[in-house]
C-alpha positions, 0 to 999 in steps of 0.5 A: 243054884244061886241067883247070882254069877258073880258075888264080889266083896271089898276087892282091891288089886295092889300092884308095887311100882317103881323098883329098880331091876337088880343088875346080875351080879359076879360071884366076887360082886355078890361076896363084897356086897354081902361083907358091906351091906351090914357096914352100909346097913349101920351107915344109914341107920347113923345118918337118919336115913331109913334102912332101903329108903333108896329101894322103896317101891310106889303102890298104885291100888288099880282096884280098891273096895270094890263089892257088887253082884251080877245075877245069871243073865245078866249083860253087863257093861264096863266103862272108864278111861285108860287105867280106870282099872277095867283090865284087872277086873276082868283078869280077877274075874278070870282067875288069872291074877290073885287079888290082894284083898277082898273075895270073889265068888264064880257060880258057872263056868267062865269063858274069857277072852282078855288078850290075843291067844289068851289060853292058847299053847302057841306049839299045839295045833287050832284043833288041839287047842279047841280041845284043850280049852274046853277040858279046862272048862270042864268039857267032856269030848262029846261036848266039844265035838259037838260045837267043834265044826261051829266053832271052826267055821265062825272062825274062819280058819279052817285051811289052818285048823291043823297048823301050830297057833304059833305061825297065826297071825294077831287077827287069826288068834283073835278069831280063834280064840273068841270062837271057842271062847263063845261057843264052848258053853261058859256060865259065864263069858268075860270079853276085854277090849282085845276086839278093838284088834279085829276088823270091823266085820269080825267086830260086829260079828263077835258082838252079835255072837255075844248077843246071842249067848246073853239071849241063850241066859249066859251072863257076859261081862263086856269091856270097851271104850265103844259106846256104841257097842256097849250100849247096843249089848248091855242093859247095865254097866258099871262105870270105873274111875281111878280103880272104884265104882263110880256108878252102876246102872241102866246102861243108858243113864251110865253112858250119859253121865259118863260122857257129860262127865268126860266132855272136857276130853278134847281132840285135836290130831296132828295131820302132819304125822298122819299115816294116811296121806297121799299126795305131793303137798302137805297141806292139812296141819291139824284136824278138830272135831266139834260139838257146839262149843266143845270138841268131843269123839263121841256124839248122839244121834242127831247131835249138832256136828262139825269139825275144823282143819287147819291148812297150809299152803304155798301161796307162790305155787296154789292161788285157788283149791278146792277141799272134799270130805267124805264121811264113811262107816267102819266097814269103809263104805262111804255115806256122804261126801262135800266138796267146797266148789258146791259153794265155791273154789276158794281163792288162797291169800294167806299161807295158812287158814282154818275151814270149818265144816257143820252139820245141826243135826248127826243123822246117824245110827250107832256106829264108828265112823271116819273121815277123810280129806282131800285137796285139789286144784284144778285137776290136781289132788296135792294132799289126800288123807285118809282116816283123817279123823274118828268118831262115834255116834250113840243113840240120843236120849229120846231114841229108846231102841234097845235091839241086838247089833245087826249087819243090817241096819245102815247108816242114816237115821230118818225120823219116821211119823208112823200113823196105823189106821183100821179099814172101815 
């Protein structure tokens, strides 16, 4: 057997553009137009104009020239921005759309999970589609009877196993169909952002899973815009920009350059428009995260930390207030929280003023977090948001733990000197 997983040689996806849809046309449409294209065809020709030039379509190469290999084992990430061209990489490597140039070599089977219900018929039951798929991975019946009560209980949709996939909701579907994707034995197990989708007990639930198949030396192939998870699960990954390698290496060194690379990527979140507010008053404007003097989403642990709320208020209705924030983790317990009447209530003078909120250090372990924002006076809570702003922590450069995504790690990191002595 090759050493290898995955050989891929000068590939490059073409996608055309910008084409009109023709309208449906009458039988008496479709007999003028044919009598008057040649008349119309001659025209053009006679004008200067290229025959179709009204009807030529853009090209947009979302992969171009791409070669590497990926051996047996490895865990490996994809990074890049919206478009960098991840998505139909992995729709390559799944066989579900021909490349345009270029080969692809597959040694193993290959498991994959791209989109919500992918692989599923939406008229069959949980448990038809279990069988279906692993006899599209080559599966014999024992096989798949073996792993079917694992695959149903990590799913969680026992009560439904025996119900069209077409009445499951976007979360069951995902839930379904990760499970058999993971545990149908695939050489090889492709997993696209889709996991975004689920809640984020399920999220840590599914990248422990893929910890494990890596651990078992399947090959996984992972793609994200979580750092944090990428950096836990992948000990290399290859970064996409604008549909080619921008660079390939320890998973660590792609995700700092990457980052530095992408400093410049500013938030700044309209809170007016924001879907959860509570309250009677609209007072919070806008929110920015800041790191020193950049605004970023994705800090390091021990990262300084800060963010910045622009306020409005009634002046003739509120003279004093207080403002709260909580900061919680992505399974919505709350770690810390401030409040300004720690210091002071503040006295309003002015309809709007900006409050900033700073921290030197992010003591903080991977993860997503949020945090919410409250304003009160008196005993009055006016605006209320929640989820106000996101962000997520990696590990910092001198934190060398590379471990398996836990349940159990908490939140907070604490520098421990450690000192082992031996008993005289």
């Amino acid at each position: 057997m090759s050493n290898y997983a995955v050989r891929v040689r000068d590939l490059g996806k073409l996608y055309h553009i910008g084409a009109q849809q023709a309208a449906y046309q009458t039988l008496r449409e479709t007999i003028v137009s044919a009598v008057s294209s040649p008349i119309r065809r001659t025209r053009q020709i006679l004008s200067g104009q290229a025959y179709g030039a009204a009807d030529l379509e853009a090209e947009l190469w979302a992969l171009k020239d791409l070669t590497f290999d990926i051996k047996h084992g490895d865990v490996v990430g994809i990074i890049g921005h919206n478009g960098a061209g991840k998505s139909t990489l992995l729709k390559l490597l799944s066989r579900i759309t021909e490349p345009t140039t270029g080969t692809i070599d597959l040694y193993g089977r290959v498991g994959a999970l791209l989109e919500v219900g992918t692989g599923f018929h939406q008229e069959l039951t949980g448990r038809e589609n279990i069988y279906l798929n692993g006899s599209i991975l080559g599966m014999s019946r024992v096989d798949i009877n073996r792993k079917f009560d694992e695959i149903v209980a990590f799913s969680g949709v026992e009560k439904f196993i025996d119900t069209p996939v077409k009445h499951y909701s976007s979360g069951m579907g995902l839930r379904l169909g990760f499970s058999v994707a993971a545990h149908l034995e695939p050489e090889i197990l492709v997993v696209d952002e889709v996991l975004a989708v689920g809640d984020a007990e399920f999220q840590k639930k599914c990248l422990g899973k893929m910890s494990d198949v890596a651990g078992e030396g399947r090959t996984v192939l992972f793609v994200s815009h979580n750092m944090s998870a990428v950096s836990s699960l992948c000990t290399l990954t290859y970064w996409l920009n604008e549909g080619t390698i921008k660079e390939f290496g320890v998973t660590s060194d792609v995700i700092r350059n990457y980052l530095s690379h992408n400093i410049s990527n500013y938030i700044s979140v309209d809170l007016l428009s924001h879907q959860g507010r509570r309250g009677s008053h609209k007072i919070f404007q806008h929110g920015k995260l800041l790191h020193t003097q950049d605004e970023r989403t994705i800090y390091r642990t021990d990262d300084p930390f800060g963010f910045e709320i622009l306020c409005h208020v009634n002046t003739t209705e509120i003279t004093k207030a207080n403002i709260g924030f909580t900061i919680k983790n992505d399974q919505g317990h709350n770690i810390t929280t401030g409040y300004l009447d720690q210091v002071q209530t503040i006295s309003i003078t002015k309809p709007e003023f900006i409050i900033r909120v700073y921290l030197d250090k992010l003591p903080l372990i991977p993860g997503r977090y949020y945090i919410n924002l409250v304003f009160s006076s008196g005993t009055s809570k006016l605006d209320i948001i929640e989820d106000a702003l996101t962000f997520e922590v990696i590990w910092n450069d001198t934190i060398s733990l590379e471990y398996p995504p836990r349940l159990n790690w908490g939140d907070l990191y604490i520098p421990i000197e450690w000192d082992i002595d031996t008993p005289q």
